[in-house]
DODREN-781833 format. One record per residue (C-alpha): z, x, y. Coordinates in nm, 3 decimals. Each point is the difference from the previous one (the first is absolute). Layout:
// residues N
+---------+---------+---------+
:      up :    east :   north :
+---------+---------+---------+
:       Z :       X :       Y :
...
+---------+---------+---------+
***
This chain:
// residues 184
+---------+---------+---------+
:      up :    east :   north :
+---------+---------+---------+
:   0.000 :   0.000 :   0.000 :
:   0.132 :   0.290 :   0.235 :
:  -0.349 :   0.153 :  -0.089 :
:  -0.211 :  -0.282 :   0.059 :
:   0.183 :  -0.063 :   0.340 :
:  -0.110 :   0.386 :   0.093 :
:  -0.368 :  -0.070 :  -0.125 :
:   0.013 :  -0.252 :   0.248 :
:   0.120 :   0.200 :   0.281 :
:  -0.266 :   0.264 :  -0.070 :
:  -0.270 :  -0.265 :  -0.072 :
:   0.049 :  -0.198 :   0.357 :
:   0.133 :   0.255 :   0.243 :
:  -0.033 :   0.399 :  -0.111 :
:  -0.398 :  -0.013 :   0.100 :
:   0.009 :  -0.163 :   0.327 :
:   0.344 :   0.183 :   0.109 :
:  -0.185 :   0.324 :  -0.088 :
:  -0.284 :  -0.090 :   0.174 :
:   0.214 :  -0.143 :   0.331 :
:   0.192 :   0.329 :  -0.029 :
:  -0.399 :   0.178 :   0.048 :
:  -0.055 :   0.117 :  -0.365 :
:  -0.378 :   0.033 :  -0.036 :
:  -0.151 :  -0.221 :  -0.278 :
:  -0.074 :   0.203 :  -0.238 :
:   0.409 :   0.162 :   0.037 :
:   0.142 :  -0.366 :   0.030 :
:  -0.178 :  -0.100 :  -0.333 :
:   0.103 :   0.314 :  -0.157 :
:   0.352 :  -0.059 :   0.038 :
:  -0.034 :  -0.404 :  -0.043 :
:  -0.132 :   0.105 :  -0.410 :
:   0.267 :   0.257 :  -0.012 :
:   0.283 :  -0.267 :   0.085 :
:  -0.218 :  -0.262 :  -0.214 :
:   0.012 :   0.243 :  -0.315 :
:   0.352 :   0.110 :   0.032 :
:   0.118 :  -0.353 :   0.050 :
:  -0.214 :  -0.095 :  -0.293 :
:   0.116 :   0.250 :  -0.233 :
:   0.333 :  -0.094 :   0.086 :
:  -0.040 :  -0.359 :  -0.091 :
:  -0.185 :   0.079 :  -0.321 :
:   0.322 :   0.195 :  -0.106 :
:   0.203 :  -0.283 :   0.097 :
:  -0.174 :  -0.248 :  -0.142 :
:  -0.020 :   0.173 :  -0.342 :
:   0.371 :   0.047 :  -0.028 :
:   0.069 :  -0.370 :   0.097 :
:  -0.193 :  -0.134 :  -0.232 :
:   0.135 :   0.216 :  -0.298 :
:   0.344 :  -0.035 :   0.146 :
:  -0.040 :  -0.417 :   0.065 :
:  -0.197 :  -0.049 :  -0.388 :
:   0.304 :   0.224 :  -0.118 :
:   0.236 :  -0.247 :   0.135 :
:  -0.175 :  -0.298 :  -0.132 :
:  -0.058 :   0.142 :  -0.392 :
:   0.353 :   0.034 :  -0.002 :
:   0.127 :  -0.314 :   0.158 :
:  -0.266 :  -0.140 :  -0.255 :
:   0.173 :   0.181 :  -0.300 :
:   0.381 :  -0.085 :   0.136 :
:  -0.104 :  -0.406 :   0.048 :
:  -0.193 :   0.030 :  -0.355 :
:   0.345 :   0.141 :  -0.154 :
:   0.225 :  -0.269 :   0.198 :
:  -0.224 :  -0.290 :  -0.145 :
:  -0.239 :  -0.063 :   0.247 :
:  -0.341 :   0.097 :   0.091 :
:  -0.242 :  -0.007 :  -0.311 :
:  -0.281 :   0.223 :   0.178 :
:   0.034 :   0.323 :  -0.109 :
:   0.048 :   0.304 :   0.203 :
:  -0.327 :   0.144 :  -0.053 :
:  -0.141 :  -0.358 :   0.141 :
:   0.202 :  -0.004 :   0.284 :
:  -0.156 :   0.330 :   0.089 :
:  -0.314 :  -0.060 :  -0.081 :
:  -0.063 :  -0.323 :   0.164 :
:  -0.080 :   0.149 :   0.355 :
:  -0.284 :   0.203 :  -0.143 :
:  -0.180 :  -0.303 :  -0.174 :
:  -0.265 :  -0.184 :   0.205 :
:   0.064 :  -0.326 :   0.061 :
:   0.341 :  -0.058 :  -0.153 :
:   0.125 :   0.268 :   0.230 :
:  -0.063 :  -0.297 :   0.289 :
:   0.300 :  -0.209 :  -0.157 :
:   0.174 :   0.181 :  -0.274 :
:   0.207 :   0.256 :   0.158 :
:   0.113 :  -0.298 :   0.221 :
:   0.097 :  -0.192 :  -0.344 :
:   0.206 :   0.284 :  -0.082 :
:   0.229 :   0.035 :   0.287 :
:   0.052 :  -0.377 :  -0.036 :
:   0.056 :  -0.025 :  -0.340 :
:   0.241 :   0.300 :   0.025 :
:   0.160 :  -0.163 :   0.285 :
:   0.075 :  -0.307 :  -0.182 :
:   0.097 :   0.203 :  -0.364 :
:   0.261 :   0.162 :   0.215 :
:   0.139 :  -0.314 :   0.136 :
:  -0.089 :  -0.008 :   0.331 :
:   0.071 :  -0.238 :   0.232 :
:  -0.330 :  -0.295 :   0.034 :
:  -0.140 :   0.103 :   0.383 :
:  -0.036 :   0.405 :  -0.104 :
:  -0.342 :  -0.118 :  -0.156 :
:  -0.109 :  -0.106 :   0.359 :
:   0.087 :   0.352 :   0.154 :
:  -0.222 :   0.155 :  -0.315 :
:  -0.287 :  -0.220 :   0.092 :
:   0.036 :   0.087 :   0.337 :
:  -0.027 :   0.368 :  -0.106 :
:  -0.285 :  -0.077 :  -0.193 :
:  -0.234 :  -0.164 :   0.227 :
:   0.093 :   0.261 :   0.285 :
:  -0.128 :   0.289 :  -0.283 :
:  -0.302 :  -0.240 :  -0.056 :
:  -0.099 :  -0.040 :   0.380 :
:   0.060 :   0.364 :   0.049 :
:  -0.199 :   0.095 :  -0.320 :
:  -0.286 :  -0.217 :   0.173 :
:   0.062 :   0.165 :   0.337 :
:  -0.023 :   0.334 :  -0.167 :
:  -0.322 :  -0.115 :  -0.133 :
:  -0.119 :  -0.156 :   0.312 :
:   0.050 :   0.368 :   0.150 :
:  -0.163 :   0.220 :  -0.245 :
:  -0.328 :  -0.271 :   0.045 :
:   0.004 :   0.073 :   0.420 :
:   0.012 :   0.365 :  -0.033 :
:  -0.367 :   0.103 :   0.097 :
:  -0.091 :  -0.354 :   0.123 :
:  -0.216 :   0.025 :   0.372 :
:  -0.011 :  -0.362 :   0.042 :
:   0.422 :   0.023 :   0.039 :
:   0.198 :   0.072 :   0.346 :
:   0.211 :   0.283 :  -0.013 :
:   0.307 :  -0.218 :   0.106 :
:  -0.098 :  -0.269 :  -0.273 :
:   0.028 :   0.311 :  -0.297 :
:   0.333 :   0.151 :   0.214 :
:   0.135 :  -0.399 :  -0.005 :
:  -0.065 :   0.022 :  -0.367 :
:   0.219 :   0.279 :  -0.045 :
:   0.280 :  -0.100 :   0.163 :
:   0.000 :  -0.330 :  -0.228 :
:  -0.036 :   0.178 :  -0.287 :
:   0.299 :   0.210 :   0.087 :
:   0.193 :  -0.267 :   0.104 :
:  -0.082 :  -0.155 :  -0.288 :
:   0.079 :   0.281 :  -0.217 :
:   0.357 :   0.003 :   0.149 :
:   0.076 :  -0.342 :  -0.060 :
:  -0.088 :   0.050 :  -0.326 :
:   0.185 :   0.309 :  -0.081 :
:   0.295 :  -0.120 :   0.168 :
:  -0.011 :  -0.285 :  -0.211 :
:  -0.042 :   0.156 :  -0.311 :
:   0.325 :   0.200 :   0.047 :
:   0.157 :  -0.272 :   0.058 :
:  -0.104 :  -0.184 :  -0.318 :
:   0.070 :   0.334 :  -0.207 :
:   0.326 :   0.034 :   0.121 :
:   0.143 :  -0.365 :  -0.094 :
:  -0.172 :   0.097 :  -0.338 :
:   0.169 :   0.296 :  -0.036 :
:   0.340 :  -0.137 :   0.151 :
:  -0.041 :  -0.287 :  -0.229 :
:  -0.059 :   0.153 :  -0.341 :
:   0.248 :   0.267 :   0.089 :
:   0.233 :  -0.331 :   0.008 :
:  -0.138 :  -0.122 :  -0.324 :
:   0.096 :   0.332 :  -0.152 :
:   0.328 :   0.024 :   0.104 :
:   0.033 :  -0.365 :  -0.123 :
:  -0.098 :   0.092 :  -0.336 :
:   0.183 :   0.294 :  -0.052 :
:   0.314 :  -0.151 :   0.128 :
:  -0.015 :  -0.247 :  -0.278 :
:  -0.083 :   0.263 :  -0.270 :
+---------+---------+---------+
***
């Protein structure tokens, strides 16, 4: 998120500050792609270890639900799921729900995981939406830098909102646990 915010910074302001500031062209677009690859690199190393780190977290809340009772899918599903065309649009959301309610939680957390869900939806579209304008003539410079900004926005909603569903997950089958092994 931190990363995408900086993309952001470089992609709307670090050309036309360096230009205002009386870079020539060809020096201002040198170190705009410096700043653009850094940032990118950065992200891609971010990215990487969220997504092992998050599908970490979720094969073994999978396994711990599967071993309280709950949650026929099996681990390897679970994982699995957001790499499948098509049921990767609705089963990853399934998951979090049916977890949710294996768990025990309480009836309006499913509205906070939908919420989550259609905000990574939108922003998956808005991600689309910008990889289809890069290179377009026909499109104003504010329209693409508009697009950006929603996407981001977008991005942070989401994120914000998938740590918050996570966390009542974890805090939740962290109870369950404790539950269980107090009555053992």
């Amino acid at each position: 998120m931190v990363v995408e915010l900086a993309y952001l910074v470089v992609y709307v302001w670090v050309y036309s500050t360096l230009r205002a500031l009386g870079y020539s062209k060809p020096e201002a677009f040198e170190v705009y792609g410096t700043c653009l690859l850094v940032v990118r690199l950065t992200g891609t190393v971010t990215l990487t270890c969220s997504i092992v780190g998050f599908l970490t977290w979720q094969f073994r809340v999978t396994r711990a639900t599967t071993m309280l009772g709950g949650n026929p899918r099996s681990p390897l599903w679970a994982i699995l799921s957001w790499f499948i065309p098509g049921p990767s649009l609705f089963t990853p959301y399934q998951w979090f729900r049916d977890v949710w309610r294996d768990l025990g939680g309480d009836v309006h957390r499913p509205r906070q995981i939908r919420a989550w869900w259609c905000a990574t939806l939108l922003t998956l579209a808005l991600g689309i939406g910008n990889v289809w304008v890069i290179g377009r003539d026909d499109l104003s410079e504010f329209g693409i830098k508009a697009l950006r900004i929603t996407y981001t926005a977008m991005l942070l909603m989401s994120t914000v909102l998938c740590v918050r569903v996570v966390t009542h997950l974890q805090r939740r089958l962290t109870q369950k646990q404790q539950e269980v092994h107090g009555d053992a």
